[in-house]
MDAnalysis code that builds the backbone (N, CA, C; Angstrom):
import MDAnalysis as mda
import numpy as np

u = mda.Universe.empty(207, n_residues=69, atom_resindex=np.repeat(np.arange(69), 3), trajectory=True)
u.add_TopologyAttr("name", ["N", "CA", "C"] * 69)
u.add_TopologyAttr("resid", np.arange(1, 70))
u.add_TopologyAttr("resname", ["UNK", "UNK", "UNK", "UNK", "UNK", "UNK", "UNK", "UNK", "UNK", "UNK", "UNK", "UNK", "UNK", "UNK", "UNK", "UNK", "UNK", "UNK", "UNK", "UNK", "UNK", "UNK", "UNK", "UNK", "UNK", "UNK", "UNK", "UNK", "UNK", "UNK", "UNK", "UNK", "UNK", "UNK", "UNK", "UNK", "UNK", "UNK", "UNK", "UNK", "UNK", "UNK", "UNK", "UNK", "UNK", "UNK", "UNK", "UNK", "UNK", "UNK", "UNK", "UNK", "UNK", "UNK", "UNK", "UNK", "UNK", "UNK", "UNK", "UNK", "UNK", "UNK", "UNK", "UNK", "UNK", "UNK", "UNK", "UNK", "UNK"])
u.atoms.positions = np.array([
    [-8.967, 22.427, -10.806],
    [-9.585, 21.448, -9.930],
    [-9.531, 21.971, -8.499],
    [-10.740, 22.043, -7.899],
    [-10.333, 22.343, -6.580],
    [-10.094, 21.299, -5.190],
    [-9.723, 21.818, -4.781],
    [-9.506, 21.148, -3.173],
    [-10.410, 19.991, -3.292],
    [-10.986, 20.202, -2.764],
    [-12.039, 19.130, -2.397],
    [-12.101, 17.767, -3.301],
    [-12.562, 18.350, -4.836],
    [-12.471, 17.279, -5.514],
    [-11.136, 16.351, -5.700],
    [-10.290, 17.383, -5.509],
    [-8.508, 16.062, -5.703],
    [-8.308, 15.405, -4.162],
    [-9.192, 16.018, -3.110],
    [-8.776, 14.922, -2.047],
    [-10.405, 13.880, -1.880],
    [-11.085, 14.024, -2.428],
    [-12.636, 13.362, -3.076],
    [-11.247, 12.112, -3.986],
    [-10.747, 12.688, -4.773],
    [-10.508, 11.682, -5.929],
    [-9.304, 10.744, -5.480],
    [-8.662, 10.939, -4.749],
    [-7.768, 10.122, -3.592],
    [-8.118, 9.301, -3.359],
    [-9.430, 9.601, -2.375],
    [-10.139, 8.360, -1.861],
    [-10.431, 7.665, -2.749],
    [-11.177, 8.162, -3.701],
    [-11.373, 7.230, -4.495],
    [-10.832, 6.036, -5.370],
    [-9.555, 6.480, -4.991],
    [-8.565, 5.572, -5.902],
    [-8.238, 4.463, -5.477],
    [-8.006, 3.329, -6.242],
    [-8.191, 1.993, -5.425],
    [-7.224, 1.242, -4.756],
    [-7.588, 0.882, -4.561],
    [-6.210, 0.420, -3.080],
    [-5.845, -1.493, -3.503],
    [-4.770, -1.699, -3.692],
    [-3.512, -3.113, -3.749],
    [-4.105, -3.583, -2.522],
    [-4.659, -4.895, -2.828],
    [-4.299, -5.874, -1.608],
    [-2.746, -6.005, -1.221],
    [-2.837, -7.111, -0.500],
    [-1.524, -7.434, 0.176],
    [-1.052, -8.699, -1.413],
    [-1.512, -9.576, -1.417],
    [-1.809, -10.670, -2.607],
    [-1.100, -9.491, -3.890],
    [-1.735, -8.469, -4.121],
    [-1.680, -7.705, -5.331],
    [-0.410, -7.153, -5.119],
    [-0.057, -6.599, -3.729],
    [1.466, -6.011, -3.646],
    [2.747, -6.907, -3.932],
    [2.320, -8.012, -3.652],
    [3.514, -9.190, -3.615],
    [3.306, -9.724, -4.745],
    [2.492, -9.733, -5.575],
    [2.627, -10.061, -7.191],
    [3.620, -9.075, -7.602],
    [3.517, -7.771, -7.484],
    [3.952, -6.792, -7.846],
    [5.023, -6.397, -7.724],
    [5.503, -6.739, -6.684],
    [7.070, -6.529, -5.990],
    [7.812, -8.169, -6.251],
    [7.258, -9.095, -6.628],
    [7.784, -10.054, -6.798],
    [8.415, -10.793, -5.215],
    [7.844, -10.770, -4.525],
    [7.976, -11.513, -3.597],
    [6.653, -12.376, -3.113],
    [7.124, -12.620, -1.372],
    [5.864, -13.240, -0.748],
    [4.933, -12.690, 0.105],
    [3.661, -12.673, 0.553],
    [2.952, -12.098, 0.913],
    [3.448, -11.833, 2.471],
    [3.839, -12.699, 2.927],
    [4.809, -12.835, 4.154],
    [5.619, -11.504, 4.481],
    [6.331, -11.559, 3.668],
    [7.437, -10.196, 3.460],
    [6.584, -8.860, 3.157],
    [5.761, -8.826, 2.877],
    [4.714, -7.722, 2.524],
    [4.344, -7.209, 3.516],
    [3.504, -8.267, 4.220],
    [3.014, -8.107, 5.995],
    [3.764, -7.692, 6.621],
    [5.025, -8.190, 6.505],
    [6.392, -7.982, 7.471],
    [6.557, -6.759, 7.741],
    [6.816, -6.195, 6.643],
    [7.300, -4.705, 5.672],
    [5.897, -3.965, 6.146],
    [5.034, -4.431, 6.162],
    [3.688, -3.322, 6.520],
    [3.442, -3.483, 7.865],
    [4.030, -3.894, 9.131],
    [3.817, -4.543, 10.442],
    [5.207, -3.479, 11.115],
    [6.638, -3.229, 10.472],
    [7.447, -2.825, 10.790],
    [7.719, -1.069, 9.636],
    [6.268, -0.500, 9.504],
    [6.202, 0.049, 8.688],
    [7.360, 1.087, 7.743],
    [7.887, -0.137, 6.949],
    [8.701, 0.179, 5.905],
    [7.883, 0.283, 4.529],
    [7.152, 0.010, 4.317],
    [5.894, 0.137, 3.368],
    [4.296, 0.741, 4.006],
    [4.226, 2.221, 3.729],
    [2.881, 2.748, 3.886],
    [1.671, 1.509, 3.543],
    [0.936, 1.770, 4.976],
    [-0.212, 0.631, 4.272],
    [-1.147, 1.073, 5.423],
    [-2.399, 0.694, 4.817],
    [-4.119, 1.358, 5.498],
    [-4.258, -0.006, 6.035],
    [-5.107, 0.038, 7.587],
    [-6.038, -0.842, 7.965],
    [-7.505, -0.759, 7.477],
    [-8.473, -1.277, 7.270],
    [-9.327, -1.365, 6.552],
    [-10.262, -2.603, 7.280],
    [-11.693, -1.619, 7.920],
    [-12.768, -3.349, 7.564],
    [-12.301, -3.374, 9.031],
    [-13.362, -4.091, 9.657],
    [-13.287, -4.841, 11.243],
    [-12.211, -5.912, 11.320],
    [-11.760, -6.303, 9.913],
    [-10.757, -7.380, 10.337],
    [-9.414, -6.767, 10.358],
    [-9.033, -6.011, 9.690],
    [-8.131, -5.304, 9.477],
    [-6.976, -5.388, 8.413],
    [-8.049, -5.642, 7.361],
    [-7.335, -5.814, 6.659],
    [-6.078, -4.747, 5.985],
    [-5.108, -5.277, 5.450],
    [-4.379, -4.498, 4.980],
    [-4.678, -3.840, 3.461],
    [-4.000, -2.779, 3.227],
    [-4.223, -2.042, 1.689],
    [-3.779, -1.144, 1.342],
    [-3.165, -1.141, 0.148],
    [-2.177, -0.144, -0.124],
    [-2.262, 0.523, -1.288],
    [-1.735, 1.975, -1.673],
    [-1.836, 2.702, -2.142],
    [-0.906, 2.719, -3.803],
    [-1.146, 2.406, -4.533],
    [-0.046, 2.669, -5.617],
    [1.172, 3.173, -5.520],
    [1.037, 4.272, -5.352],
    [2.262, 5.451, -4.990],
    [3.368, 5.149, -4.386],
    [2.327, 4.424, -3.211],
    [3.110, 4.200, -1.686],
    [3.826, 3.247, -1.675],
    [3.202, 2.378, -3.000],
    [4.273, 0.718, -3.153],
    [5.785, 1.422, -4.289],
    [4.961, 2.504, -4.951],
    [6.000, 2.641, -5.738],
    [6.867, 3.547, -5.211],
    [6.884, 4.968, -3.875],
    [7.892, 4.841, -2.944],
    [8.764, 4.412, -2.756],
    [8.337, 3.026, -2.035],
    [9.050, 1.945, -0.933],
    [9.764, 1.193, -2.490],
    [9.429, 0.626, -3.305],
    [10.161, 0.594, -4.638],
    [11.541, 1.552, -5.189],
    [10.919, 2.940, -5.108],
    [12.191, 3.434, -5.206],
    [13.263, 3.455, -4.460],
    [13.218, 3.528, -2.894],
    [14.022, 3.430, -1.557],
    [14.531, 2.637, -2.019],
    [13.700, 1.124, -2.216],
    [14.997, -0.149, -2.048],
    [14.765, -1.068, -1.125],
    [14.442, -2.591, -1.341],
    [13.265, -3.278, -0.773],
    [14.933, -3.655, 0.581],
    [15.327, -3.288, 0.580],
    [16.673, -3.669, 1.848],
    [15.908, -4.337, 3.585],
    [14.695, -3.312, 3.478],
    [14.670, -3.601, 4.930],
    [13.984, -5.030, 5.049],
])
């Protein structure tokens, strides 16, 4: 596979709301924001509003660390 196509296929990969992260982690969306505002959890701005969005990986990271902060 070359270059191009594995950072082509990155993008492409779909991105966790905030809603979807806090299902996931078993908390509240609150604490999600928190955690993505004081960036202890990798997370994309997205969209004129700004929305938040996150990466699989990146939740499962901050998962392995240890939700402490």
């Amino acid at each position: 596979m070359s270059r191009s196509v594995s950072t082509q296929a990155r993008r492409e990969e779909p991105l966790m709301t905030c809603d979807e992260v806090a299902t996931f982690l078993q908390v509240s969306i609150a604490s999600v924001r928190r955690w993505s505002r004081c960036r202890s959890i990798k997370a994309l701005k997205i969209g004129s509003r700004g929305d938040w969005r996150y990466r699989y990986e990146d939740v499962l990271k901050y998962l392995s660390r240890g939700t402490e902060n």
